[in-house]
C-alpha positions in Angstrom: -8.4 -12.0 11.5 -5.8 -9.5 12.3 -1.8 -9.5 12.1 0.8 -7.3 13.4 2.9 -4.5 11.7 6.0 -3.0 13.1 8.2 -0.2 12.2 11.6 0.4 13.5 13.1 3.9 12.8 15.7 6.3 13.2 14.4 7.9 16.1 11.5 5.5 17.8 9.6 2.1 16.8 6.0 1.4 16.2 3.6 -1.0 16.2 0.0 -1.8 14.5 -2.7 -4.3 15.1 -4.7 -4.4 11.8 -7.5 -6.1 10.6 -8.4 -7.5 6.8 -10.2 -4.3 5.9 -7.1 -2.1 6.9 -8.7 -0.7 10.2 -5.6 -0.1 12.6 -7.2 -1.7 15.5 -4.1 -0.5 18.3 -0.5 0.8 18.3 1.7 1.7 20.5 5.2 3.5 20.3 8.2 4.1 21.7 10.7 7.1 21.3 14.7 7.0 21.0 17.7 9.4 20.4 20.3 7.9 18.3 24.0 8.1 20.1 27.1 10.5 19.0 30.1 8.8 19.4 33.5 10.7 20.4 35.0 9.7 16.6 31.9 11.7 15.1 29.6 8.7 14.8 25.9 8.1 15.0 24.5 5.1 16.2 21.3 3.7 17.5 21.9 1.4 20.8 20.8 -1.9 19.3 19.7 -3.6 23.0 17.6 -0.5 23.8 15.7 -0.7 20.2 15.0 -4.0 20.1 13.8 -3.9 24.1 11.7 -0.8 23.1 10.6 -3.1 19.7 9.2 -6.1 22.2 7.5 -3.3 24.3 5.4 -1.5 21.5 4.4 -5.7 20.3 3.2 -6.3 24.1 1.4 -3.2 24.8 -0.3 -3.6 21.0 -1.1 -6.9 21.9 -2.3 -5.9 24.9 -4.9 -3.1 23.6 -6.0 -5.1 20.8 -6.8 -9.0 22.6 -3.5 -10.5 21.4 -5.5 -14.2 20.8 -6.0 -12.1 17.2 -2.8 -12.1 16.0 -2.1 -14.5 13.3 1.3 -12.9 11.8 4.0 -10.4 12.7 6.0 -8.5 9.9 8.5 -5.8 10.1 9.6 -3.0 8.6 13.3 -0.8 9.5 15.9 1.9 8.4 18.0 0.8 5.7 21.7 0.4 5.4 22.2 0.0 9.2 23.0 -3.9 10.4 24.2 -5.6 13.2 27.1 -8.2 13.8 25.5 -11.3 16.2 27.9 -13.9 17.8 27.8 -17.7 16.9 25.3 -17.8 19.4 23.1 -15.1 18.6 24.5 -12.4 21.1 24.3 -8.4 19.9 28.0 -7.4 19.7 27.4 -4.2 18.7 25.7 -1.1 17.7 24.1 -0.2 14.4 25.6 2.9 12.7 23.1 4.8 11.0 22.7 6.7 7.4 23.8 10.1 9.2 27.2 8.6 10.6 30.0 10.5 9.0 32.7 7.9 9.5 34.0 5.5 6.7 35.3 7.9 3.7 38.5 6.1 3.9 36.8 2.3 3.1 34.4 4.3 0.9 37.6 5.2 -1.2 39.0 1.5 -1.0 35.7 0.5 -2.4 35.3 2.5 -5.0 38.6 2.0 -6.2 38.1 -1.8 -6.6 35.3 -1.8 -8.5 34.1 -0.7 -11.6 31.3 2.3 -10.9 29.3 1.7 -14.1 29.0 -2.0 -13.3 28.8 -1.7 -9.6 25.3 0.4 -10.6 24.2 -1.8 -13.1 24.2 -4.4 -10.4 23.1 -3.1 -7.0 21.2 0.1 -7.8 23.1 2.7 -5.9 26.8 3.8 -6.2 29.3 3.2 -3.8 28.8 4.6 -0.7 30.1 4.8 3.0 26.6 4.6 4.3 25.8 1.2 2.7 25.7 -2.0 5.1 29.0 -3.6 2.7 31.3 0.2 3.9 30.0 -0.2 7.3 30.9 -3.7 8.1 34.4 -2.9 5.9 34.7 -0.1 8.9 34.3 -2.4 11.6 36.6 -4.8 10.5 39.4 -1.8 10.2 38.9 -0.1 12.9 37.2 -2.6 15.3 38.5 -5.7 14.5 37.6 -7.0 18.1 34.1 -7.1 17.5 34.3 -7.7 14.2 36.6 -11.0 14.7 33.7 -12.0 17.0 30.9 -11.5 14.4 29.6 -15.0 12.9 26.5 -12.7 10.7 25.1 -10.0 10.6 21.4 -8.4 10.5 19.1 -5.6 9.5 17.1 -4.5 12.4 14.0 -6.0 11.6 15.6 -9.3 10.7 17.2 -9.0 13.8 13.8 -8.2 15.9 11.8 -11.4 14.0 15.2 -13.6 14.8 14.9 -12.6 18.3 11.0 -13.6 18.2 12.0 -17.1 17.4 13.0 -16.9 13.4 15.8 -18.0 11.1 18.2 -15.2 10.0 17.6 -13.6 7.3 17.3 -10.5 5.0 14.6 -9.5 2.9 15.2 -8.3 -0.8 14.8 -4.5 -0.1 17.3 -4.5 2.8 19.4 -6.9 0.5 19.8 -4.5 -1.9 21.0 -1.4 0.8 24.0 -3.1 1.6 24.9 -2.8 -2.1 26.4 -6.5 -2.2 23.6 -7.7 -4.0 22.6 -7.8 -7.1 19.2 -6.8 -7.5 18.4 -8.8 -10.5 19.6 -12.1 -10.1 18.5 -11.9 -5.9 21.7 -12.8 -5.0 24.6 -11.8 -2.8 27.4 -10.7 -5.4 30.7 -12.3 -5.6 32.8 -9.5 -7.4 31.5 -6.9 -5.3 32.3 -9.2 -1.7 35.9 -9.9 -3.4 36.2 -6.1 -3.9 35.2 -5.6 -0.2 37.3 -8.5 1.1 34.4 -9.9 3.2 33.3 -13.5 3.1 29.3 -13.7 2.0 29.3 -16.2 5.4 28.9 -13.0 7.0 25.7 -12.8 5.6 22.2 -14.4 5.9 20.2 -16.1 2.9 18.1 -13.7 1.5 14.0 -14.1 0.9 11.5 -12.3 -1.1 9.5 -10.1 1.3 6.8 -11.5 2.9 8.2 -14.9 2.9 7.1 -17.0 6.3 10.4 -17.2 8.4 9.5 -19.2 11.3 7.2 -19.0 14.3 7.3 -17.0 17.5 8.5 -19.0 20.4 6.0 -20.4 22.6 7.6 -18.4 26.3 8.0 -15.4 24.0 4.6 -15.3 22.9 3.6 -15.6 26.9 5.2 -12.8 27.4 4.2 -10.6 25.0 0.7 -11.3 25.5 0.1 -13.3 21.9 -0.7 -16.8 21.0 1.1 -19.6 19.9 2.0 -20.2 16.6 2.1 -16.6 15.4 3.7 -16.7 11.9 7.2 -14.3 11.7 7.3 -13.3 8.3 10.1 -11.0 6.2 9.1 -7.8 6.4 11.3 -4.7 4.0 13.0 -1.4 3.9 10.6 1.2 5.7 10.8 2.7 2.2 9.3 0.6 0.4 6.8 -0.8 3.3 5.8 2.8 2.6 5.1 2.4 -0.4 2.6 -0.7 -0.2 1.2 0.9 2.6 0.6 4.2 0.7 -0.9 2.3 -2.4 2.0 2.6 -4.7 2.4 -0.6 -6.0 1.8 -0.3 -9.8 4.2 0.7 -12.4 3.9 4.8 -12.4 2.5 5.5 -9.1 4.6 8.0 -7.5 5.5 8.5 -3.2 6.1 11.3 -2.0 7.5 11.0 1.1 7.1 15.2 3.0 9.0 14.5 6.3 12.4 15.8 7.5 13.8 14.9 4.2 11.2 14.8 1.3 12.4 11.6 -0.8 10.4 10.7 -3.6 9.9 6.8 -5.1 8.6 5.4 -8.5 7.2 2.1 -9.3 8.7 0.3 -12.7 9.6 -2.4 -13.7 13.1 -3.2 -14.5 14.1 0.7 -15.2 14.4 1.1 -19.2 18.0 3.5 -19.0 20.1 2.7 -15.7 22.8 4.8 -17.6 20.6 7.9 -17.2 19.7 7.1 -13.7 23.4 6.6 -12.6 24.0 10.2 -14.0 21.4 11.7 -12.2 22.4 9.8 -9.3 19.0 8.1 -8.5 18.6 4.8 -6.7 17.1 1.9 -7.8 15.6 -0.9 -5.4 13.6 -3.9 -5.6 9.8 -3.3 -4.2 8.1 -5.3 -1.7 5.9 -6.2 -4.4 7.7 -9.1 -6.9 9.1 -7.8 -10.1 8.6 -4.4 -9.3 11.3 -1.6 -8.2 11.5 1.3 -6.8 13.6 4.4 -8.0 14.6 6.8 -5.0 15.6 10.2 -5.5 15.5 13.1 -2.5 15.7 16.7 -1.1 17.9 16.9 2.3 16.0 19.7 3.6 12.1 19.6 3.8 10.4 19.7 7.2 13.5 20.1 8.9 13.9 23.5 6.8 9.9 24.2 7.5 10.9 24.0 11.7 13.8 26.3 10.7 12.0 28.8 9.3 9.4 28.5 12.4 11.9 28.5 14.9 14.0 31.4 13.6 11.0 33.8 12.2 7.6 32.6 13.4 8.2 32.6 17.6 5.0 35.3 17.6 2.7 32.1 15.7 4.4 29.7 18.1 3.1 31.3 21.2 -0.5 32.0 19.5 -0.8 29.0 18.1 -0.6 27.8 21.8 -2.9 30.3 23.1 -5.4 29.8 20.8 -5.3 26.0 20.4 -4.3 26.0 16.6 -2.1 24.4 14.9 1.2 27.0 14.2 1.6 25.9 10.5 -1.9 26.6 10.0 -0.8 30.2 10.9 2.3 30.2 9.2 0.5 29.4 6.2 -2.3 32.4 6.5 0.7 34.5 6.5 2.0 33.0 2.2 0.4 36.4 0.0 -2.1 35.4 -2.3 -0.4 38.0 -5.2 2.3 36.7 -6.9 6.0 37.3 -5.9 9.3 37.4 -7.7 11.3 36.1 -4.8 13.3 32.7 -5.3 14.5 30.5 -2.4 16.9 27.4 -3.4 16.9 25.6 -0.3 20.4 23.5 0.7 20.3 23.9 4.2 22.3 20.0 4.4 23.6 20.3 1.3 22.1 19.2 -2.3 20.2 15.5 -2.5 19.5 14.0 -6.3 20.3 15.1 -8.7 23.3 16.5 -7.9 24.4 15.0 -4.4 26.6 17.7 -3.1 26.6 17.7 1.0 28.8 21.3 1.1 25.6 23.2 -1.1 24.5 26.2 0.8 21.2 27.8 0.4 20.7 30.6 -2.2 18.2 33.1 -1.5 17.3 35.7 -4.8 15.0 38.8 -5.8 14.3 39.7 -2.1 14.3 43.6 -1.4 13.4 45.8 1.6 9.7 45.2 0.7 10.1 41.6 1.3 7.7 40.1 4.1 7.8 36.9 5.9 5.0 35.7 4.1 6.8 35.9 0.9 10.1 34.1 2.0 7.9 31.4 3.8 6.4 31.0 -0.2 9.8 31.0 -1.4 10.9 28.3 1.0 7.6 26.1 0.4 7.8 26.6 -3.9 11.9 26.0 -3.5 10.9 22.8 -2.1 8.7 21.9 -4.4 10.9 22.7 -6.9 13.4 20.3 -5.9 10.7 17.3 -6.1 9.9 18.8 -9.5 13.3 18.6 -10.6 13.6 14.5 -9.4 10.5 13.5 -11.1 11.6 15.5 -14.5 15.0 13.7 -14.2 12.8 10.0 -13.9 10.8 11.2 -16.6 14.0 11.7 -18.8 15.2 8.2 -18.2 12.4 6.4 -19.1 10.0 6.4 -16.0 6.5 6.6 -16.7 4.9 8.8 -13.9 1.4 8.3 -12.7 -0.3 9.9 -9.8 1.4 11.0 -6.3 0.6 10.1 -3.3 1.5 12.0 -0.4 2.7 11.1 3.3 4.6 12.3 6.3 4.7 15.2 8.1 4.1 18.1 5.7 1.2 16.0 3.6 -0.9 17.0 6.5 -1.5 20.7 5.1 -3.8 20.4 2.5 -3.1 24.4 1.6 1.0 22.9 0.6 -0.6 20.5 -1.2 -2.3 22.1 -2.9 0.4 24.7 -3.7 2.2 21.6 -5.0 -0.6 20.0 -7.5 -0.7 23.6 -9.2 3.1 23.8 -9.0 4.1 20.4 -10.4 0.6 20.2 -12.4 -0.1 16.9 -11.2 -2.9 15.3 -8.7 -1.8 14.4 -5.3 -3.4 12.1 -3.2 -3.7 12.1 0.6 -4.7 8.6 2.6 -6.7 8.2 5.7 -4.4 6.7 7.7 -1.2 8.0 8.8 0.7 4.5 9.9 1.8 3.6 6.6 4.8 2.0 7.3 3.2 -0.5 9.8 0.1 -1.1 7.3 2.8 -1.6 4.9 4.1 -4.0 7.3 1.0 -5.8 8.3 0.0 -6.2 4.5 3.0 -8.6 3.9 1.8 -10.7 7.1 -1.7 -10.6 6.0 -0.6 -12.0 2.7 1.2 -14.6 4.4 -0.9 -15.9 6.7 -3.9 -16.1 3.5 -5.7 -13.3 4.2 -5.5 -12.4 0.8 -4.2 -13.9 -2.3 -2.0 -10.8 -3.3 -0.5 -7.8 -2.1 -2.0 -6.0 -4.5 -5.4 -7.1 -3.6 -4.3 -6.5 0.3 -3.4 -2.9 -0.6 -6.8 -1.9 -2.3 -8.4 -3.3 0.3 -6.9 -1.9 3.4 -5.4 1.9 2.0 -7.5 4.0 1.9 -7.6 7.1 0.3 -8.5 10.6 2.1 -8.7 12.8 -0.8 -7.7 14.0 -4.8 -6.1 17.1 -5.0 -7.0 18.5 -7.9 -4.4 20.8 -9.7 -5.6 24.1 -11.5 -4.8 24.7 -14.6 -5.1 28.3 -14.4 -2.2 28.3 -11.4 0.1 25.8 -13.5 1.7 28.8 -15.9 2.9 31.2 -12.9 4.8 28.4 -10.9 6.0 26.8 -14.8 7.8 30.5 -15.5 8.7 31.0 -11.6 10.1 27.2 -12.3 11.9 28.2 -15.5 13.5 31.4 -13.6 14.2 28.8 -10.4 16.7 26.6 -12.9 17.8 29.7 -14.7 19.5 31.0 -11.9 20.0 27.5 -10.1 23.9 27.2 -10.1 24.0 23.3 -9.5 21.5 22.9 -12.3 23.7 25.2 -14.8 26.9 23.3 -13.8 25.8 20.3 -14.0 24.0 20.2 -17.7 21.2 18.2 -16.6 19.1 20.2 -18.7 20.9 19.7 -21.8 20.9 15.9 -21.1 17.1 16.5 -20.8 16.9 18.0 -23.8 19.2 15.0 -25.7 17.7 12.5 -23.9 14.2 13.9 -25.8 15.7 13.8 -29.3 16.3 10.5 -29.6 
């Protein structure tokens, strides 16, 4: 038995065959640049993803002896939908988290509705990059296309519609658009009232992993996979992550090391939404029932990582390639073993959670003359850190019971970071085998629905597996706790914004 896993992203789609004991049998992907608009938009070309989407399915299919494939699930980028004609014609492209348009319906929003509630409902506060400002945005300053618009969908209802299902949206994606309430699973009234848009704009809304038709017998044919295959409602990429990293039970922590670093907790229904508002946190249901995720994040991981590469490291670049290494592997030899004094806080695109400030610049402290490479590239790495530190300490403070973390993306391939990070944060991280977790994620809602197991849960010990524990050491935790202390101490978001002090309160209650 095997099913199908796809994930649709920012910048390319994926696709997994995998069997019932996890093995990723093929894959195939496809790469794509999202579009700038004249009016400072960014936008992914909706026809071109979803004809890349059907080529990664076919060439998967093709590597793997489609005749396997029982189910198909997907996974895809939040907030970012597309309006479809009566007849199921793509009218338009989706605009994307990164699109800077829409702070004037953002205001209208916001000034409709009351914040606390608006929370206490959806999970998130209002914001311009939510599905509910972007459609508001078309229908103001596109009112051609959107007069057109019967629904609209998330991209990987869209891809499974076009495969031969019903429209719909899954939970997760439900509860980006910030319409829904995440509670009661249902599209909220006050909040489409406040938004002037009519909820037949949008599709009915499933629990993930629900079975949402079957593939269509020519398009089966021509992607090389038999008849019958079930179509089955897939999630966020976020939390597909999640399942397919393992964290499924209340207290296991993601940590998500690519461009961004964004970091998710399992609970159950959050105990202080009040807290989490303040530290502007986002709560969203998990793939798993009556679980949620809370999402915080740090804009500037990896991407800060290739900064500091491109701008200081060109020498390792060019031996790396000369002598067949890897150049963080050598950027990493060059981080001192002694201890340094130098600080590093790093907003190079502004602050993420807690304090959600896009005009934060980086603050670099205690460097002198004496200062090496090595030393700011430890600064940079610790500053990082730091940040993730400061999220979990802020979940921790509302109520969030925090278990072990498990690490994926880009940067969780260094185990030397990691391990800087275990003694750092004095916690154990955990690494995984595979590297395709958001299309295991994926396939482990289509292996549940076509009975290949009787839970997700079960699916996901079965078929993650875990690399390795890194330990932390004890004798390490002290010098980053001080260096951690000093970090806040001279942190002037953190100062400003008395987080500590509602830390500290928070505690005495």
């Amino acid at each position: 038995m095997a099913v199908m896993g796809v994930d649709i992203g920012t910048s390319g789609c994926k696709a997994s065959a995998v069997g019932a004991d996890g093995e990723i049998l093929a894959g195939a992907y496809r790469e794509y640049t999202p579009k700038a608009t004249s009016d400072g938009g960014q936008e992914l070309d909706s026809r071109q993803v979803m004809k890349d989407a059907m080529e990664v399915l076919r060439e998967t299919a093709v590597r793997c002896g489609g005749e396997k494939i029982e189910a198909i699930s997907v996974s895809s980028l939040g907030e970012s939908v597309v309006p479809l004609s009566r007849t199921g014609e793509i009218l338009a492209d989706a605009i994307i988290y990164s699109d800077s348009r829409g702070e004037d319906v953002e205001k209208e929003l916001a000034g409709r509705v009351d914040r606390e509630r608006f929370f206490e409902k959806t999970g998130y506060a209002p914001s311009r990059v939510s599905s509910v400002c972007r459609i508001m945005w078309l229908k103001k300053h596109k009112p051609e296309i959107y007069r057109q618009a019967s629904f609209f969908l998330p991209m990987n209802s869209l891809l499974l519609f076009l495969l031969g299902a019903k429209p719909h949206i899954d939970y997760t994606l439900a509860s980006t658009t910030e319409m829904f309430d995440i509670w009661e699973k249902k599209w909220d009234r006050e909040i489409l009232k406040a938004a002037r848009l009519p909820e037949t704009l949008l599709p009915p809304a499933v629990e993930p992993g629900t079975v949402v038709g079957t593939i269509q017998d020519g398009t089966a044919g021509r992607l090389g996979l038999p008849r019958g295959v079930l179509l089955v409602a897939g999630g966020h990429d976020q939390q597909c992550v999640s399942l397919g990293a393992g964290v499924i039970r209340d207290g296991d922590v993601l940590d998500g090391m690519g461009s961004v670093e964004a970091v998710g907790a399992v609970a159950g229904r959050p105990p202080d939404l009040r807290l989490l508002a303040k530290y502007n946190l986002s709560v969203e249901p998990h793939v798993i029932p009556g679980k949620y995720s809370i999402y915080g994040c740090t804009m500037t991981a990896g991407r800060a990582v290739k900064w500091f590469r491109d701008c200081f490291c060109q020498d390792l670049v060019l031996a790396a390639v000369q002598e067949r290494k890897d150049v963080y592997d050598l950027m990493f030899d060059m981080v001192p073993r002694e201890q340094n004094n130098v600080i590093w806080i790093p907003y190079f695109s502004g602050a993420g959670t807690p304090f959600n400030d896009p005009e934060a610049k980086s603050i670099l402290l205690g460097a002198d003359l004496k200062t090496g490479r090595g030393e700011l590239f430890a600064a940079l790495l610790e500053g990082i850190a730091f940040e993730l530190q400061l999220n979990l300490e802020c979940l921790e403070a509302a109520g969030v019971t925090l278990g072990e973390i498990h690490a994926v993306g880009g940067l969780a391939k260094n185990e030397r970071y990691l391990r800087m990070k275990a003694d750092l944060m004095g916690r154990d991280i955990v690494t995984l085998s595979s590297n395709e977790v958001g299309t295991l994620g994926a396939a482990i809602l289509a292996m549940k629905a076509a009975g290949g197991c009787r839970t997700m849960e079960e699916a996901a010990d079965v078929m993650v597996k875990v690399k390795k524990r890194i330990r932390r050491e004890p004798d390490h935790f002290s010098y980053y706790q001080n260096k951690y202390d000093r970090y806040k101490e001279n942190h002037p978001w953190y100062v400003r914004s008395g987080i500590g002090q509602l830390h500290v309160s928070h505690k005495k209650i």
